[in-house]
C-alpha atoms as one frame of an Amber mdcrd trajectory, in Angstrom:
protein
 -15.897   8.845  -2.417 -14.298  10.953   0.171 -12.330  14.260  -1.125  -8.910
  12.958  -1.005  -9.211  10.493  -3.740 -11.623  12.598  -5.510  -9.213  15.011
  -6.497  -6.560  11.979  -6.830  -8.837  11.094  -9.579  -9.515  14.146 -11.205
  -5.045  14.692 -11.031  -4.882  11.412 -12.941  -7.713  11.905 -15.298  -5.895
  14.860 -16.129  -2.025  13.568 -16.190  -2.251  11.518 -19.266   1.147  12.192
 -19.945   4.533  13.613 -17.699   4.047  17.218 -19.401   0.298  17.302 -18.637
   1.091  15.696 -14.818   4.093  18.647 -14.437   1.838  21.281 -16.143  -1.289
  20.685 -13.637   1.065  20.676 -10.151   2.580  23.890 -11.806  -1.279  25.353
 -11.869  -1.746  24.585  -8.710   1.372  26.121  -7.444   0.877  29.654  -9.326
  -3.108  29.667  -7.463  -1.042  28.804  -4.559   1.323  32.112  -4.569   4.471
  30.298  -5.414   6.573  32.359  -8.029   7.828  30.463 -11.102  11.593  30.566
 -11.774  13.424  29.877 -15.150  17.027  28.098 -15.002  17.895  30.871 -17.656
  17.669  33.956 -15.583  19.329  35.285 -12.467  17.007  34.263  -9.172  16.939
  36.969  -6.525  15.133  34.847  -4.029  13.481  36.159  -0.284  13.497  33.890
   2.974  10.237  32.648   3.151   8.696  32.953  -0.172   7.209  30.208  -2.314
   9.451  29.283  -5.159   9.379  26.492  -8.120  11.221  25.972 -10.981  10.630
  23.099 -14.381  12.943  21.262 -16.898  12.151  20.737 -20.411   8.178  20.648
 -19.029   8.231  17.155 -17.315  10.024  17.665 -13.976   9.808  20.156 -11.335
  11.041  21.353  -8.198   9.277  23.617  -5.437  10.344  24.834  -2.034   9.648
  27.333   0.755  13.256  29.896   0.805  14.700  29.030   4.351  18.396  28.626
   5.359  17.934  24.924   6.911  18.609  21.483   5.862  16.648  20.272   3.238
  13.498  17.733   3.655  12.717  16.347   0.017  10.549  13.879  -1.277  11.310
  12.775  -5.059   8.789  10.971  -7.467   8.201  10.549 -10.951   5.647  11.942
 -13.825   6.340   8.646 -16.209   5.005   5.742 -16.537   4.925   2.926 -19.355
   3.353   3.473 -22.685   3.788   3.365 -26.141   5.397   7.227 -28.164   4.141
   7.542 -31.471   6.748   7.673 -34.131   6.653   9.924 -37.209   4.765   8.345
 -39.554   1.732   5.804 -39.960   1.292   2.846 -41.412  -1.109   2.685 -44.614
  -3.256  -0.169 -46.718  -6.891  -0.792 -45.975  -6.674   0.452 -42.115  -4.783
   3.778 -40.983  -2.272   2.219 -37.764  -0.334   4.407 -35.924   3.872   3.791
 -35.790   4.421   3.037 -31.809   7.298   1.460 -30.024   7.131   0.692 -25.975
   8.790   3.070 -23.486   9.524   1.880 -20.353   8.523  -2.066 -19.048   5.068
  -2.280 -19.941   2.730  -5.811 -19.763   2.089  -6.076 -23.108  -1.255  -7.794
 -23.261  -2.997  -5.082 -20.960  -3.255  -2.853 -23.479  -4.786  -4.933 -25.899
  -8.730  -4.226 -26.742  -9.088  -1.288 -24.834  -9.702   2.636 -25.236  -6.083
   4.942 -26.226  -5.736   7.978 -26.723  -3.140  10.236 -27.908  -1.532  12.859
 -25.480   1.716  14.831 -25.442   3.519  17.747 -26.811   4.035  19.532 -29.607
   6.854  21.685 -31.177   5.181  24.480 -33.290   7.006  26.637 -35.764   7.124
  30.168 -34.943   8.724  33.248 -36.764  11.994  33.207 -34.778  11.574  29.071
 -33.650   9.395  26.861 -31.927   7.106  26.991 -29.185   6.062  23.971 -27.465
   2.384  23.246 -26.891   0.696  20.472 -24.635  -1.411  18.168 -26.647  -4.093
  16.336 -25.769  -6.705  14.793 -28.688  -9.719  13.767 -25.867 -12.105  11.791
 -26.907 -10.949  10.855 -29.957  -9.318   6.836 -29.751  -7.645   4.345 -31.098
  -7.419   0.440 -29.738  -4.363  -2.160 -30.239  -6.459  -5.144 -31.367  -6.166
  -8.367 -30.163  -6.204 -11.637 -32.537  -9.156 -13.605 -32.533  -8.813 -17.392
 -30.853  -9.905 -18.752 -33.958  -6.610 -17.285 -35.743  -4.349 -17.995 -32.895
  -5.722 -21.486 -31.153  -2.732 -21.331 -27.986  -3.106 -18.038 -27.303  -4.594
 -19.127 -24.008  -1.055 -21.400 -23.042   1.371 -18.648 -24.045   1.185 -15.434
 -25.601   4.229 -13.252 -27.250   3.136 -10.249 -28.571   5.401  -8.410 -31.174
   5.779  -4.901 -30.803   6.595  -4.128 -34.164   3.607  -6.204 -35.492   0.932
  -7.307 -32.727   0.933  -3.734 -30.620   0.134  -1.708 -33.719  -2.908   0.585
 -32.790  -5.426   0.866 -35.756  -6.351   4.557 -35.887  -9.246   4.971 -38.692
 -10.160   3.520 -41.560  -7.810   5.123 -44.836  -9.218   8.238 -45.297 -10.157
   8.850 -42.366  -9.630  11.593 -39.440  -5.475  12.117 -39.488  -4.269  11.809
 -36.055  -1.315  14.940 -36.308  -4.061  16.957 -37.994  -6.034  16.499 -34.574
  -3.173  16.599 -32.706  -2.808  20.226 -34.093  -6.552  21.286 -34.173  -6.249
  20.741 -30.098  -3.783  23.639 -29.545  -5.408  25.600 -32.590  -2.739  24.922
 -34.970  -2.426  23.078 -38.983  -0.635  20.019 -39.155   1.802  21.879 -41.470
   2.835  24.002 -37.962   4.006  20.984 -36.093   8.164  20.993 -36.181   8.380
  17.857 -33.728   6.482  16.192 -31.346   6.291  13.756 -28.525   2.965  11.661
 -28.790   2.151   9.049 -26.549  -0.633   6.717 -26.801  -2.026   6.361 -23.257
  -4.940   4.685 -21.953  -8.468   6.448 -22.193 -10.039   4.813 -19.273 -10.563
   6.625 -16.351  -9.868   5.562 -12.289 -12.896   4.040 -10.539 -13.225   2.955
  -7.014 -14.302  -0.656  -6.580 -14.376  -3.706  -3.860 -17.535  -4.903  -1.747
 -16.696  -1.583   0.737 -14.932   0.970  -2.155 -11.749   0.027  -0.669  -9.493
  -0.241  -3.634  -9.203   2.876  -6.532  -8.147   1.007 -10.083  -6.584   3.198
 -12.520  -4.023   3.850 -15.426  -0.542   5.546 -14.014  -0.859   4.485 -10.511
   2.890   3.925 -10.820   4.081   6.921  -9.924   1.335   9.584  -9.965  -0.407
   8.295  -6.795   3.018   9.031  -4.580   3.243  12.493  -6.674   0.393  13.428
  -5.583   0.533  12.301  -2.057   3.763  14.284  -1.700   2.458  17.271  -3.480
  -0.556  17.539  -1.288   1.819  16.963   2.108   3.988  19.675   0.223   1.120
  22.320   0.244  -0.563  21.433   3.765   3.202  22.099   5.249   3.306  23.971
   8.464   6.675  26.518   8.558   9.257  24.921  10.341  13.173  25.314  10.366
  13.920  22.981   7.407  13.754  23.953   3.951  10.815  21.537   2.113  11.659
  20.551  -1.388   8.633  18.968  -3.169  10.503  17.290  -6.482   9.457  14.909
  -9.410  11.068  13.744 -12.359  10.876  12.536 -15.538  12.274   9.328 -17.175
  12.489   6.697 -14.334  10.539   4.440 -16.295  13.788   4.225 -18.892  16.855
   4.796 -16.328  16.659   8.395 -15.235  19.789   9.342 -16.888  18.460  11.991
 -18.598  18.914  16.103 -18.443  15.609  15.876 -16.682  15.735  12.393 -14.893
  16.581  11.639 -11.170  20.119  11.112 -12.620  20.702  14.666 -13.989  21.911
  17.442 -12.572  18.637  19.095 -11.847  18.262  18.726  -8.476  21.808  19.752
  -7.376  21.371  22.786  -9.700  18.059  23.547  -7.878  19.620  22.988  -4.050
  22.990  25.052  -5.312  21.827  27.824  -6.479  19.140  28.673  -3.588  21.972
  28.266  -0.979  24.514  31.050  -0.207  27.645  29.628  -1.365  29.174  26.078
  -2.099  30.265  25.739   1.788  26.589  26.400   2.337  24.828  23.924   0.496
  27.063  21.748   2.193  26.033  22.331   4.911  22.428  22.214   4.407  23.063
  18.929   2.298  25.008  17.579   5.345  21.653  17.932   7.687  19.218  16.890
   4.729  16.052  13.818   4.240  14.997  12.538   1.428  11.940  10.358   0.853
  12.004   8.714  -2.558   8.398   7.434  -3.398   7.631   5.216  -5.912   5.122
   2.338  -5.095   6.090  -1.274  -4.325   4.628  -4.971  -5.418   2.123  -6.213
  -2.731   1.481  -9.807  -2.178  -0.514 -10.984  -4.923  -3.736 -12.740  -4.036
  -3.390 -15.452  -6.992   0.337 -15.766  -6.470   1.532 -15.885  -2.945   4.454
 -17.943  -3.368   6.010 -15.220  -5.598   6.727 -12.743  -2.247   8.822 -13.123
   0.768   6.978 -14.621   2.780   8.774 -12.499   5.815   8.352  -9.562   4.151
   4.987  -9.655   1.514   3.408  -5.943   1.865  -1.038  -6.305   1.300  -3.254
  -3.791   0.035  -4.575  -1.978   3.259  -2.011  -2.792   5.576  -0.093   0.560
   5.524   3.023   2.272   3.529   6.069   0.181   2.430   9.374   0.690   3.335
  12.158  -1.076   0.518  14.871  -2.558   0.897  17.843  -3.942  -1.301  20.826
  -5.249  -0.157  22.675  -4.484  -3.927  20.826  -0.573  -3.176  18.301  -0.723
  -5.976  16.541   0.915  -3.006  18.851   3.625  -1.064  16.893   2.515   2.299
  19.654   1.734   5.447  19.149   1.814   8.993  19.602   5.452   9.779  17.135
   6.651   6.749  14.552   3.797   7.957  14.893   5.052  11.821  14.206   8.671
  11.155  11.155   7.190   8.525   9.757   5.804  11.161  10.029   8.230  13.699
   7.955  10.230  11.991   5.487   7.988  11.082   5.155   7.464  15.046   4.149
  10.912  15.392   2.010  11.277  12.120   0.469   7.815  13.513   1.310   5.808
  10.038   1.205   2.267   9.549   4.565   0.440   8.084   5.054  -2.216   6.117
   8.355  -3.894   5.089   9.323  -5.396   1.353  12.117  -7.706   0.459  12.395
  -9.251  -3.026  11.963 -12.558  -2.791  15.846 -13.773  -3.004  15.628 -15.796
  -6.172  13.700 -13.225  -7.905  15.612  -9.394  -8.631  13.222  -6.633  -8.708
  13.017  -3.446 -10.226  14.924  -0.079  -8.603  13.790   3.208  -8.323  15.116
   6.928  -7.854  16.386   7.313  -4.335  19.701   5.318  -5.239  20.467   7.748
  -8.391  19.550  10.464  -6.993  22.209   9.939  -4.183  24.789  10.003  -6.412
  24.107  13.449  -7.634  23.039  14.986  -4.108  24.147  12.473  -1.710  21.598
  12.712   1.578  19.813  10.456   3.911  16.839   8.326   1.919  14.415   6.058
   2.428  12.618   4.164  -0.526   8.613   3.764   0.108   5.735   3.518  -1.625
   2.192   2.696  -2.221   1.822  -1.331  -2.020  -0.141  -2.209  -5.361  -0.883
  -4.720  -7.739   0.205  -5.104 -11.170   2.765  -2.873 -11.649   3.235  -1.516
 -14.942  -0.246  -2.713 -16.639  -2.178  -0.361 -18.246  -4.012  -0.325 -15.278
  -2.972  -0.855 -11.469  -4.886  -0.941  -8.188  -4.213   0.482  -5.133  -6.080
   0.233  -1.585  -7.880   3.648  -0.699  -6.990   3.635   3.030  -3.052   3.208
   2.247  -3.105   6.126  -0.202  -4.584   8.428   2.799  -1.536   6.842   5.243
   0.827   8.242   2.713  -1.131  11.758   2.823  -0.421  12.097   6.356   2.966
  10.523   6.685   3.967  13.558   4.040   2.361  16.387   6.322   4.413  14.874
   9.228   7.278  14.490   6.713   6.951  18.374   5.337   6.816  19.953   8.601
   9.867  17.984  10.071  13.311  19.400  10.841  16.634  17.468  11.621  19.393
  18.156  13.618  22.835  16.395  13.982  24.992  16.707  16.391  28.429  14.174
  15.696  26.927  11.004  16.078  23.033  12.333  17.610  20.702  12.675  15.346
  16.982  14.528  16.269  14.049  15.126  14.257  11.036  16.771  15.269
């Protein structure tokens, strides 16, 4: 497996949740000199330094301190799963309390390995303190109903989330998930205040096809354009611009949320590292923005369900979306200067349409826009099965979107009236 998707894998395997995916990028960035700011203090920031900053743990914003226009790429830490609730369920078995977030295919997560991974709000002397959470090995399964007991279930299936998504945890009696929620972070049960539990899948990403050209894998959807972005983001060569490397939380459920796309973090971010208002104006006013989040590729099974004009495959390069109602922000000028630089980086493109009788999802490049409006471009990762507990990729489209983020990172833009020049 070459190195690039190695440490993909290892980035996934250890971003079960948004607070663990935020949490490992902001390791990285501390090994990599950058200097962590807190939205509750005064910054006192130096041209040239290495800067990042989080919100409520699950969305975070870095940048090199220059006085140029700004080049961001935005992605998100969530993806579909199931939060625990409260309480559990009792009688002969031990079932965990769940209900869906985000758009999940149901029957996916049926019969295989979960765990439980999150955060946890501890009581302290004076408050709280909030501690990832991650129970490892230990796992629970949503079982399926036997064919015997259910004789259609192979002409339709409607699964229940309040009664067939249930996931049994032990037998009663047995191990208490909280109490080994708490023995993780070396804490009682008794200590936890709150807590955000979600039960993610347990398997881990593999590389298969007759050459190893495809990587299958829980979270796909967005973590593989995180990471893609983040690695461009570190690799960046010094240039004019000012690179912003952000992700967010909460896509997966609207983004309008005091740490989605929607909220104010970003402008709060660009604001407050810029001189004045007039300033960030300015910088906003000769800004790029590349919102990732991957896109449906033509399935093999299901042709007929693309545009046929416009049906992205696995292997044949990065996607570029479009929308005429903007559930993707892409328009001509933010697709021209796209693919300008991936003419230099040397980066295949492909285009997606929905197909016109059949609405598609949206992303965060449109709703971002209306907090910090720049010049974007929607792209992603073409993949299959989008939001199943796991999705597959193709391995040589992942490294495309490696490069076109180096190029991307080390770009500046320059307007003059109507000219516009990047290089």
């Amino acid at each position: 497996m070459k190195k690039d998707i190695k440490e993909l894998c290892e980035f996934l395997k250890k971003a079960k949740t948004q607070y663990h995916a935020v949490s490992e990028i902001a390791r990285v960035l501390d090994a990599e000199g950058f200097v962590r700011l807190y939205e509750h203090e005064p910054w006192e920031l130096e041209i040239g330094e290495l800067y990042y900053v989080v919100r409520d743990g699950s969305s975070l914003i870095a940048w090199r301190n220059t006085f140029g226009g700004f080049m961001i790429s935005a992605a998100h830490t969530d993806s579909p799963c199931f939060r625990v609730k409260g309480n559990v369920q009792t009688g002969a078995y031990v079932k965990l309390d769940t209900e869906k977030y985000g758009g999940m295919i149901n029957y996916t997560w049926l019969d295989r390995p979960l765990t439980v991974a999150g955060r946890l709000a501890l009581k302290t002397e004076k408050g709280v303190i909030m501690k990832l959470c991650d129970i490892g090995k230990t796992e629970v399964v949503i079982p399926s109903l036997a064919i015997h007991m259910n004789r259609t279930v192979n002409d339709s299936l409607k699964l229940n989330p309040a009664v067939d998504l249930l996931p049994l945890a032990s037998l009663t009696g047995g191990a208490d998930i909280f109490e080994l929620a708490a023995k993780s972070v070396g804490a009682k049960k008794n200590e936890i205040v709150s807590h955000e539990l979600f039960l993610v899948s347990a398997e881990e990403p593999r590389v298969f096809g007759a050459s190893d050209e495809f990587l299958l894998s829980p979270r796909l959807d967005d973590l593989s354009s995180v990471y893609a972005a983040f690695e461009g983001f570190l690799g960046m060569d010094a240039g004019l611009a000012t690179p912003v490397f952000a992700v967010f939380d909460n896509e997966e459920v609207g983004s309008e949320t005091k740490q989605g796309a929607g909220s104010t973090f970003l402008r709060d971010t660009l604001r407050r590292i810029s001189e004045s208002e007039e300033h960030y104006l300015e910088r906003v006013g000769s800004s790029f923005m590349i919102s990732a989040d991957n896109a449906h590729a033509v399935h093999p099974n299901h042709p007929e369900l693309a545009d046929k004009n416009n049906a992205p495959t696995l292997g044949g390069g990065i996607v570029i979306k479009y929308n005429a109602n903007q559930r993707y922000a892409t328009d001509a000028l933010s697709d021209g200067l796209l693919r300008r630089i991936a003419e230099k980086a040397n980066v295949k493109l492909q285009t997606y349409f929905n197909r016109a009788d059949l609405p598609g999802g949206s992303t965060l490049g449109s709703i971002s826009d209306t907090r910090v409006s720049v010049a974007t471009v929607d792209i992603g990762l073409p993949q299959l099965a989008m939001h199943s507990a796991n999705e597959t990729i193709a391995i040589a489209d992942y490294a495309e979107m490696r490069k076109l983020f180096s190029e991307f990172f080390a770009a500046n833009l320059v307007i003059e009236k109507d000219f516009i020049s990047i290089f």
